[in-house]
C-alpha positions as CSV (number, residue, x, y, z in Angstrom):
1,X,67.9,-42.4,70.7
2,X,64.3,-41.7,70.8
3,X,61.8,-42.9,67.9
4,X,60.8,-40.3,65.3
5,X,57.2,-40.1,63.9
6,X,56.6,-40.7,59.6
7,X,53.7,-38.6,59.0
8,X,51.1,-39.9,56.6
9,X,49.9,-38.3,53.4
10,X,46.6,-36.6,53.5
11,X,43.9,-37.4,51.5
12,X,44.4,-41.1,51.2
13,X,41.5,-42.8,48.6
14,X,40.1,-46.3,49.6
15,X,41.0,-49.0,47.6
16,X,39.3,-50.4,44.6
17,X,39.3,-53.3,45.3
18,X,43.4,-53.6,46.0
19,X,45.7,-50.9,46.5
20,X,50.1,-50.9,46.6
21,X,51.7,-48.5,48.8
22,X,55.7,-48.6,48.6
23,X,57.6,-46.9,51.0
24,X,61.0,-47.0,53.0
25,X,60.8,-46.7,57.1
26,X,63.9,-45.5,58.3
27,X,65.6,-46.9,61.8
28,X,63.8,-46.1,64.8
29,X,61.1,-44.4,63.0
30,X,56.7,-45.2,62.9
31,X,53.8,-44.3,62.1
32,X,50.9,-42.8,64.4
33,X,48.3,-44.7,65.8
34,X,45.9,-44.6,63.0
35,X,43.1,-46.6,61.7
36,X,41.5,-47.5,58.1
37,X,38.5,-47.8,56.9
38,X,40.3,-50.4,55.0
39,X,41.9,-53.8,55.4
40,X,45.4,-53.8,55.0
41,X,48.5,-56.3,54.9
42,X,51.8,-55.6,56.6
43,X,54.9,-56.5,55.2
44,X,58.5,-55.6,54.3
45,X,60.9,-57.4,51.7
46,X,63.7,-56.2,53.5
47,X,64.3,-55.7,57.3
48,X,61.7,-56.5,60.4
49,X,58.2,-54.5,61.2
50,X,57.4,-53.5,64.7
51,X,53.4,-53.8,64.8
52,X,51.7,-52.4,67.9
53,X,48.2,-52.9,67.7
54,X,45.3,-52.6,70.3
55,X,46.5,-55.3,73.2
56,X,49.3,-56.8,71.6
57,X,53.3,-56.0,69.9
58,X,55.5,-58.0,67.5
59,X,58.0,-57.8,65.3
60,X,57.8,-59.8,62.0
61,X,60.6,-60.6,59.7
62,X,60.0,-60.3,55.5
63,X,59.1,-64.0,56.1
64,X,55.9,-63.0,57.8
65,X,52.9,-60.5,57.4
66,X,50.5,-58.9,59.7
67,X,46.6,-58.5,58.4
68,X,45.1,-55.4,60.2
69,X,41.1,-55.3,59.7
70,X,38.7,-52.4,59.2
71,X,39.1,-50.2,62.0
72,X,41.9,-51.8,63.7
73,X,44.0,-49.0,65.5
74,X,47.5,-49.6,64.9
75,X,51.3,-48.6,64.8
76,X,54.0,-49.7,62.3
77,X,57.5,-49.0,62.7
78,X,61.2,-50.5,62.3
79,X,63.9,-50.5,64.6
80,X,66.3,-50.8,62.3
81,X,65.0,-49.8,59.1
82,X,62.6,-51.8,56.4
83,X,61.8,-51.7,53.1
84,X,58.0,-51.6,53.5
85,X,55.3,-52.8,51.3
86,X,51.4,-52.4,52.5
87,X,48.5,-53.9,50.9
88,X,44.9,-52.3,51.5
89,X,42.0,-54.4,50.6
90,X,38.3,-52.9,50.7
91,X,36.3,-54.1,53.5
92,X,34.1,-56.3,51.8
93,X,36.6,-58.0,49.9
94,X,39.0,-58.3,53.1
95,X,36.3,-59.6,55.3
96,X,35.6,-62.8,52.7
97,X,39.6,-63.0,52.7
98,X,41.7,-63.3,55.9
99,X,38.3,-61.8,58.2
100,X,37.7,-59.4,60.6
101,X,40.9,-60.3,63.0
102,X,44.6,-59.6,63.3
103,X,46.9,-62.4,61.8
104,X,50.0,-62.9,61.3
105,X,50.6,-65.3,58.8
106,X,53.6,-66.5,56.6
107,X,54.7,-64.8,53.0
108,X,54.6,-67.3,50.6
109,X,58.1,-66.8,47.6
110,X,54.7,-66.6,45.5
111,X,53.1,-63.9,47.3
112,X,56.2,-61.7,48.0
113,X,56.9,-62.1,44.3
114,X,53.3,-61.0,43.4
115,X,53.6,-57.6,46.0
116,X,56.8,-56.8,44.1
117,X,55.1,-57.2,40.4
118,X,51.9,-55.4,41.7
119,X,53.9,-52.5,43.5
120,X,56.1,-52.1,40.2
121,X,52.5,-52.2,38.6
122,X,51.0,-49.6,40.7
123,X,48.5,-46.9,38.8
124,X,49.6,-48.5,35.5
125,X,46.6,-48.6,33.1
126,X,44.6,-52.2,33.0
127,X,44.2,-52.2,28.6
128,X,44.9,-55.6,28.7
129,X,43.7,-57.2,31.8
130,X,47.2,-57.9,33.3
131,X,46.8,-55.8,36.3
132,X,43.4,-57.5,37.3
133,X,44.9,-60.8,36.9
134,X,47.4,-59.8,39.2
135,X,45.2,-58.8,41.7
136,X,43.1,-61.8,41.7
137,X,46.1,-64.0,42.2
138,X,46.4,-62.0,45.4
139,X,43.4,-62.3,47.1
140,X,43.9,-65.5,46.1
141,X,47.0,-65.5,48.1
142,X,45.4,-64.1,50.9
143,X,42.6,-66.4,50.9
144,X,44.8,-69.1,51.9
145,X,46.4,-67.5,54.9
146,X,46.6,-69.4,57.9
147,X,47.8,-67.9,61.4
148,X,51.5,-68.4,62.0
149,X,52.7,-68.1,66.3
150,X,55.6,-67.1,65.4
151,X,56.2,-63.3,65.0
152,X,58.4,-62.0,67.7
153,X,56.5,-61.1,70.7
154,X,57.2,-57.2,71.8
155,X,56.7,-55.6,75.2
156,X,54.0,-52.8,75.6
157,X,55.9,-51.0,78.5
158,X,58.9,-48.6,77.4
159,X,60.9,-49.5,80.0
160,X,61.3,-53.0,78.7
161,X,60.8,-52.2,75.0
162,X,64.3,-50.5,75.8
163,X,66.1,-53.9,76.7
164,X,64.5,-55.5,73.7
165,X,65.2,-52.7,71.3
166,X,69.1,-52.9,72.7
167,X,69.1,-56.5,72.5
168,X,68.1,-57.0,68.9
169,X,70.2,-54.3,67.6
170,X,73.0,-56.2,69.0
171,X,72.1,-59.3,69.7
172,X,75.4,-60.5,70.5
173,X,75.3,-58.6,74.4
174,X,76.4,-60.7,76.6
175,X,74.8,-58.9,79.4
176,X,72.3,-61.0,82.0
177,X,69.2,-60.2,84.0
178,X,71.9,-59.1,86.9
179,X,73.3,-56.7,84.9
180,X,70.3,-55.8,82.9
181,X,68.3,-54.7,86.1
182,X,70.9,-52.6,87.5
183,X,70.5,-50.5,83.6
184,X,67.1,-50.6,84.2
185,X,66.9,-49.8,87.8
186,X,65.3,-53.0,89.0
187,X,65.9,-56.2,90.7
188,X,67.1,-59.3,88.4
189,X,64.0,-61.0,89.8
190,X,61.3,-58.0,89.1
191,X,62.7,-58.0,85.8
192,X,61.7,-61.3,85.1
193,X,58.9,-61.0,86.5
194,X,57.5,-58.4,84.2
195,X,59.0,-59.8,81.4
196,X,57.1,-62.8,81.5
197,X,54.1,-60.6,82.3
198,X,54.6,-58.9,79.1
199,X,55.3,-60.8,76.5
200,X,54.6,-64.5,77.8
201,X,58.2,-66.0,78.0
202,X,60.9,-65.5,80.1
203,X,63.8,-63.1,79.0
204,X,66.3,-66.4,78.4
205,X,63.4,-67.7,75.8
206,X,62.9,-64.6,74.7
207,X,66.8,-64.0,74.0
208,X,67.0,-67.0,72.1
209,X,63.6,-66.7,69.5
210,X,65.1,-63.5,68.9
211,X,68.5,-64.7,67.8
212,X,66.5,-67.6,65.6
213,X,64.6,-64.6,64.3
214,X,67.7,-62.4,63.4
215,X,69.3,-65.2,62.2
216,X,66.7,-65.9,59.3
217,X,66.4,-61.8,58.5
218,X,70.4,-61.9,58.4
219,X,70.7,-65.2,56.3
220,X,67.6,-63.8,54.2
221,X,69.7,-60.7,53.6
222,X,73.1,-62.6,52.3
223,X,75.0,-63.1,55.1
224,X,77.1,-66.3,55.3
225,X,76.3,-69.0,58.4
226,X,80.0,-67.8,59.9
227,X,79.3,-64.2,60.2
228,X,75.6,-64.6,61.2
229,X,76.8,-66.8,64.1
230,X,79.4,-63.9,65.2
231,X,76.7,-61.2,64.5
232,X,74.3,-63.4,66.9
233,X,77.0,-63.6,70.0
234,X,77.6,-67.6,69.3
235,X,80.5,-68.7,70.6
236,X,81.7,-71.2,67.3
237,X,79.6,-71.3,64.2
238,X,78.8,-75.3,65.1
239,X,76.9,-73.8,68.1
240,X,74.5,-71.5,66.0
241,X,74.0,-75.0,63.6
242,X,73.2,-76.8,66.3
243,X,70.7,-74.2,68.1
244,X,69.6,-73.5,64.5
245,X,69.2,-77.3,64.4
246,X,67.2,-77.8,67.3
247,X,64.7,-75.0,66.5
248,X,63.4,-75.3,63.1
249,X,64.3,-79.2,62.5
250,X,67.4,-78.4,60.0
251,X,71.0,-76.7,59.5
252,X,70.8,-72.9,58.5
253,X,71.8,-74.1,55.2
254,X,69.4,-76.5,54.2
255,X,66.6,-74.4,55.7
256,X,68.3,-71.5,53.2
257,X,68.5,-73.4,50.6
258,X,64.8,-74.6,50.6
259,X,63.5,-71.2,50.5
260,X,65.1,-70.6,47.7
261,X,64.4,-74.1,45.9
262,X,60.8,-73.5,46.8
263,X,60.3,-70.1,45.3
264,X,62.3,-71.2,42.2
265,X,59.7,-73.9,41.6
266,X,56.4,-72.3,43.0
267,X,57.2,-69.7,39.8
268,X,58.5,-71.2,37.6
269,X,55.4,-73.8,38.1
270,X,53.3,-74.3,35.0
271,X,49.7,-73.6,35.6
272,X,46.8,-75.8,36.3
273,X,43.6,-76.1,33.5
């Protein structure tokens, strides 16, 4: 199944200073390779981004945002299908925010819940200052980004991008570089090869940040730790703890649980005079 193109509207105005856009990406679909003459933020509170920007591609998970300066040419897409929210800042104010670099940088339960109030907000009137205020604590927001190594690295070439697209729609194949090679029509060894080339790890490592990164989008989403662990190709749900475990310092549960205890208090936090 090839990808299908989302066509922009025409016409687009720059923002002033902040701008919303809402939309939803269906599977295998993406934008062109476009550019602003405009900042913007990347992000989707639901399902993963695929962002292919000049000399480098990544998936990120509603966890994790991708700034795109000024003139940046880029492509945004979803393999599976994302609820996407995009932020463009003008240029001034970007460049005194998160700079004149790509980023990717984690999505504070603060932030995510500001994109959602200023997207339900969007070309609403500002008769009492609420929509400024909103927009400040934003930038804000922004302000304090700091770059986050751990979106999901992507290969360039097509003929890889196929293995990775087919692994992390089921990321349960048991299927090895072996087998993989003869679908591709390659050696297990050339394989590797150019996979390390091209994104910097081997396919095994690879394989398993994937399932870590799947495992927080399908825990994100409501999915129990039994089912995520089948959905993931784990043989027992004690094995997924335990990789889970090893990777981010704590069971799927506590880690879970955290998220939500942190954006509990970070809104409901009184503020400071």
């Amino acid at each position: 199944m090839n990808w299908k193109t989302i066509e922009a509207p025409a016409g687009l105005l720059p923002p002033q200073p902040l701008k919303v856009r809402v939309q939803s990406i269906p599977a295998r679909h993406s934008f062109p390779e476009h550019a602003h003459r405009w900042h913007q933020m990347v992000y989707a509170i639901s399902g993963a981004l695929t962002v292919i920007s000049e000399g480098e591609s990544l998936v990120i998970s509603p966890e994790q945002a991708v700034w795109l300066p000024t003139g940046l040419r880029h492509r945004v897409g979803s393999l599976l299908g994302a609820e996407f929210r995009s932020l463009w800042i003008d240029d001034a104010t970007g460049r005194a925010l998160a700079g004149e670099s790509p980023m990717v940088f984690a999505v504070s339960p603060l932030l995510k819940a500001l994109i959602v109030e200023a997207a339900a907000i969007e070309g609403q009137p500002d008769e009492d200052g609420y929509v400024s205020r909103i927009t400040r604590l934003i930038l804000d927001q922004l302000a304090r980004a700091r770059p986050l190594p751990a979106a999901l690295a992507w290969p360039r070439d097509d003929t890889l991008a196929r293995l990775c697209e087919a692994l992390y729609a089921d990321p349960a194949d048991p299927r090895g570089p072996d087998e993989w090679g003869n679908v591709l029509g390659m050696s297990a060894r050339t394989l590797a090869r150019r996979f390390l080339a091209e994104t910097g790890m081997s396919l095994r490592t690879w394989r398993r940040r994937m399932r870590l990164f799947r495992a927080v989008e399908l825990l994100g989403g409501g999915m129990d730790v039994t089912r995520t662990a089948l959905e993931l190709g784990y043989g027992s749900t004690s094995a997924f703890i335990y990789a889970f475990r090893l990777e981010m310092g704590r069971s799927p549960q506590i880690y879970m649980r955290g998220r939500e205890q942190s954006g509990a208090s970070r809104l409901a936090a009184p503020a400071s005079h």
